[in-house]
Kinemage of the C-alpha trace (Angstrom):
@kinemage 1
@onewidth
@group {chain A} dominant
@subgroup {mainchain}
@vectorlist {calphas} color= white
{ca unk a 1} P 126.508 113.805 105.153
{ca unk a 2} L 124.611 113.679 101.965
{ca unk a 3} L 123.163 116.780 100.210
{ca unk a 4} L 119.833 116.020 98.736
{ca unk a 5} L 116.983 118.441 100.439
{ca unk a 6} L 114.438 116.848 102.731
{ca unk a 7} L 111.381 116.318 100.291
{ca unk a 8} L 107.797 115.677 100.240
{ca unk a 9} L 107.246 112.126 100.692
{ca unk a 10} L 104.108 109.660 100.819
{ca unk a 11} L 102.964 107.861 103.304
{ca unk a 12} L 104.424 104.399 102.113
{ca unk a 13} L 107.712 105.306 101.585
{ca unk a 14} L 107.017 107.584 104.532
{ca unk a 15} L 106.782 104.305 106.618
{ca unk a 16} L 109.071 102.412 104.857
{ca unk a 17} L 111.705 104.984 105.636
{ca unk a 18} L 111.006 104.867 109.887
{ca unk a 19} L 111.377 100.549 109.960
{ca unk a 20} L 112.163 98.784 111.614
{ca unk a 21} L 109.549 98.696 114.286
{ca unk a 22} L 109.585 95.585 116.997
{ca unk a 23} L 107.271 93.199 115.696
{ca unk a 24} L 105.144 91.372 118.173
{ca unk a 25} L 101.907 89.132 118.134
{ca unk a 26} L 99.053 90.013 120.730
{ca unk a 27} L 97.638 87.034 121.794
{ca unk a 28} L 93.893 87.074 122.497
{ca unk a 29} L 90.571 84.857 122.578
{ca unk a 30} L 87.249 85.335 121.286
{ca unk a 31} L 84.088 85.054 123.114
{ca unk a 32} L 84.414 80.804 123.067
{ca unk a 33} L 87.714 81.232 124.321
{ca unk a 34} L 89.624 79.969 121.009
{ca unk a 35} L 93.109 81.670 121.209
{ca unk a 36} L 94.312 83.393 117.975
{ca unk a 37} L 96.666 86.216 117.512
{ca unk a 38} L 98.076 89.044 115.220
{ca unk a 39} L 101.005 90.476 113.692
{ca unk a 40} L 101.883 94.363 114.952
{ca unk a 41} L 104.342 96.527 114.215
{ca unk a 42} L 102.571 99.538 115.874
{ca unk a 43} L 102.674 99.063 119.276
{ca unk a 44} L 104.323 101.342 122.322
{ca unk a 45} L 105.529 101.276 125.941
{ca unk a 46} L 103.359 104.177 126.958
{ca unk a 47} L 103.971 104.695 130.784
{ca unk a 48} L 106.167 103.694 133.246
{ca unk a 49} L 103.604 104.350 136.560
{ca unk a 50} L 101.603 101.974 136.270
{ca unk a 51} L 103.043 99.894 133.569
{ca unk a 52} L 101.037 100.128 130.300
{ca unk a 53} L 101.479 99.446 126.233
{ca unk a 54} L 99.620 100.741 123.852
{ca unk a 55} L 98.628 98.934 120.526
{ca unk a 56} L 96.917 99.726 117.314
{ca unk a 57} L 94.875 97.729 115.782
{ca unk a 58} L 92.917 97.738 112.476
{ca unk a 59} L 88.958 98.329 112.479
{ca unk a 60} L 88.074 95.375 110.403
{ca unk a 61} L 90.171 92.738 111.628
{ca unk a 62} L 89.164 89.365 113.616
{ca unk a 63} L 91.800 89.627 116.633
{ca unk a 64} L 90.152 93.511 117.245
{ca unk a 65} L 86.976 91.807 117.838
{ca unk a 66} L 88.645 89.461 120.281
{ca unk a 67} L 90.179 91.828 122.137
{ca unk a 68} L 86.611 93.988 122.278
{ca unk a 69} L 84.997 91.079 123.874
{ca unk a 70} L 87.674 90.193 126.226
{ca unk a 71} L 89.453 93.433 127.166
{ca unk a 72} L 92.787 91.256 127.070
{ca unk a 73} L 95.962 90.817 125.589
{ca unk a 74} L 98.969 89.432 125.995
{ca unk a 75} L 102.013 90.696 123.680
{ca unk a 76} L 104.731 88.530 122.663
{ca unk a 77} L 108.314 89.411 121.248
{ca unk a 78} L 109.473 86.173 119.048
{ca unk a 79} L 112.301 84.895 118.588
{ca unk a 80} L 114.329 84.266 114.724
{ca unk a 81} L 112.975 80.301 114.887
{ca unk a 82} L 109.636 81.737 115.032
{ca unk a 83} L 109.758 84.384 111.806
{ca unk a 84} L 107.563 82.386 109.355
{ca unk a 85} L 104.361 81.706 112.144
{ca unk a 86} L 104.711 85.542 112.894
{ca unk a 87} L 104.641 86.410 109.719
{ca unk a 88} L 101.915 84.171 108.759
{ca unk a 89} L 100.173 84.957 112.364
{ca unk a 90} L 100.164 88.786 110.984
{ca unk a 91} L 99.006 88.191 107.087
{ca unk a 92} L 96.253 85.766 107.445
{ca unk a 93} L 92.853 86.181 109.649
{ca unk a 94} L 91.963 83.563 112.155
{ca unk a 95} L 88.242 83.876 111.822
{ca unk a 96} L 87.767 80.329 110.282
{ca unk a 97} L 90.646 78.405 111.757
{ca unk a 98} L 93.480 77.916 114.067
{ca unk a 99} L 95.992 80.443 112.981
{ca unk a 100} L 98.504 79.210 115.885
{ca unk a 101} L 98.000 76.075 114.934
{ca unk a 102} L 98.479 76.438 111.556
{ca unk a 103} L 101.761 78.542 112.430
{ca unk a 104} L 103.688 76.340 114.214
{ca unk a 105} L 102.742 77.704 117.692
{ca unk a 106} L 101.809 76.440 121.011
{ca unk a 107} L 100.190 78.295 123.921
{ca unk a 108} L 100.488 78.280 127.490
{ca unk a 109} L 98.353 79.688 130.497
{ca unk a 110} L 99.227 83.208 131.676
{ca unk a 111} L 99.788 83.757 134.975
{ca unk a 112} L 96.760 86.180 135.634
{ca unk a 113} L 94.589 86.287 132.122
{ca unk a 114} L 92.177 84.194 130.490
{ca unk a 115} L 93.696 84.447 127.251
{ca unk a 116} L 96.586 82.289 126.839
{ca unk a 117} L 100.599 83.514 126.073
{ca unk a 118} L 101.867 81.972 123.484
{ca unk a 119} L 104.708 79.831 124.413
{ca unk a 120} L 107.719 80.383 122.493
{ca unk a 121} L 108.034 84.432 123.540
{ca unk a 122} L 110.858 85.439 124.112
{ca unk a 123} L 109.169 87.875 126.551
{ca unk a 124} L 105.376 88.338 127.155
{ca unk a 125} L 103.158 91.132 128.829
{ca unk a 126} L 100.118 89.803 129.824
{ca unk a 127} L 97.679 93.303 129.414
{ca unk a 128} L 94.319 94.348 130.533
{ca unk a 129} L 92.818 96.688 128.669
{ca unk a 130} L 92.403 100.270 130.368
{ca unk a 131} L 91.802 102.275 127.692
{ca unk a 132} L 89.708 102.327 124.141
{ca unk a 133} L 90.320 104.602 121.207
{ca unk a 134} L 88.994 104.855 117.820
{ca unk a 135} L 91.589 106.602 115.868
{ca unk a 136} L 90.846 106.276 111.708
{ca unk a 137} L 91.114 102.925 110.745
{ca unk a 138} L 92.571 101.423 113.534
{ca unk a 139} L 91.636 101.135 117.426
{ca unk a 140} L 94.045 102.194 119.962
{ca unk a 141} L 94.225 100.010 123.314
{ca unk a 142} L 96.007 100.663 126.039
{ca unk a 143} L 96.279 98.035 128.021
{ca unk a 144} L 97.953 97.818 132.021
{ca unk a 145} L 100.697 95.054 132.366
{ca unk a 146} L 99.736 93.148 134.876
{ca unk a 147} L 102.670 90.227 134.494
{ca unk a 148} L 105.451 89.887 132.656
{ca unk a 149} L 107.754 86.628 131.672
{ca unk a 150} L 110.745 86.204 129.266
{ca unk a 151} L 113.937 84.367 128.444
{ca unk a 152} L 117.000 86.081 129.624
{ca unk a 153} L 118.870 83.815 126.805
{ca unk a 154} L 119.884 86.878 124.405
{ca unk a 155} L 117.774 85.807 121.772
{ca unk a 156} L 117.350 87.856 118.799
{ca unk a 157} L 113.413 89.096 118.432
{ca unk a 158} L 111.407 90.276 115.287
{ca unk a 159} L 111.584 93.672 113.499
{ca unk a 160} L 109.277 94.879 110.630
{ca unk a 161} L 110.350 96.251 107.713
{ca unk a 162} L 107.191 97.978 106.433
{ca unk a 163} L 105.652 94.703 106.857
{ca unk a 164} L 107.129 93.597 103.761
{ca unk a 165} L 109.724 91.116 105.482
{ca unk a 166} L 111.599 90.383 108.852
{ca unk a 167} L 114.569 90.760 110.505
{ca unk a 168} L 115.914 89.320 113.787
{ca unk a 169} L 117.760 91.621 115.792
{ca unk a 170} L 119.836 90.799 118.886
{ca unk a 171} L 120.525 92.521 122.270
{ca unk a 172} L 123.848 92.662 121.156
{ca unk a 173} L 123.349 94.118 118.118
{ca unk a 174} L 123.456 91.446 115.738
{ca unk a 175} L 121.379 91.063 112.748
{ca unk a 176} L 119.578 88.166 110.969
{ca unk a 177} L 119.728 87.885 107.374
{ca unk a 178} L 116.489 89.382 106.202
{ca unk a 179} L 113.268 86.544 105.400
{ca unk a 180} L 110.867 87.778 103.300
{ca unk a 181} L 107.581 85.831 103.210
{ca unk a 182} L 104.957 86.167 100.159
């Protein structure tokens, strides 16, 4: 066991020092019904009875608004094939265009939401939102699963490394060589 003394740290290396966190896209629509989604790394199972998740999401950003206006979202876990839409899914805004599109993914209906699941999860939680919370920069939803689908295939899903890069964990315990995007 090392020797150095727990010290005071800041918040970056703070964060940097608790990854990796699952990294997941909530899928959502805006008031037209245009599907976009973005890139979290803060996100929680919350409760077991009933079935909710809880995700944070920041004040000024496009998919917060979405989710507002719908009081929907469905997260989905990717997969290592799908590392460079994620990331690009949770570094640029989809305000002015398709971000999906432009990221290599393809949506499908959900089973009991408007907004659409994006189709190469590895597993999906369609959520409707329950609960609201402002909390500093970022809202807190917590939203009731309400289905759930996935691939049973053992494939290796996302995990954020202070959202500097990504690795691709399996349920097996394998790991991905780490891809950074810039």
């Amino acid at each position: 066991m090392g020797d150095e003394e727990l010290k005071e740290l800041g918040w970056d290396e703070a964060v940097t020092l608790s990854s990796p966190h699952p990294y997941v896209l909530a899928a959502c629509r805006d008031r037209d019904g245009r599907a976009n989604a973005i890139g979290l790394g803060w996100w929680t199972i919350c409760s077991h009875q009933p079935p909710l998740i809880a995700i944070s999401v920041g004040v000024p950003r496009y998919s917060r608004e979405c989710i507002d206006d719908s009081q929907e979202f469905v997260l989905c876990l990717l997969g290592e094939a799908q590392a460079k839409g994620a990331w690009l899914c949770g570094t640029q805004s989809g305000r002015n265009g398709d971000k999906l599109a432009a990221a290599g993914l393809t949506t499908i209906p959900s089973l009991k939401l408007a907004t659409p699941t994006i189709a190469e999860s590895v597993l999906a939680w369609e959520c409707r939102v329950r609960q609201r919370l402002l909390v500093g920069d970022h809202v807190l939803y917590v939203g009731e699963i309400v289905a759930t689908r996935g691939r049973s295939d053992n494939r290796r899903t996302l995990f954020s490394l202070h959202y500097r890069k990504l690795v691709a964990i399996g349920p097996d315990a394998s790991v991905s060589a780490d891809v950074e995007f810039k």
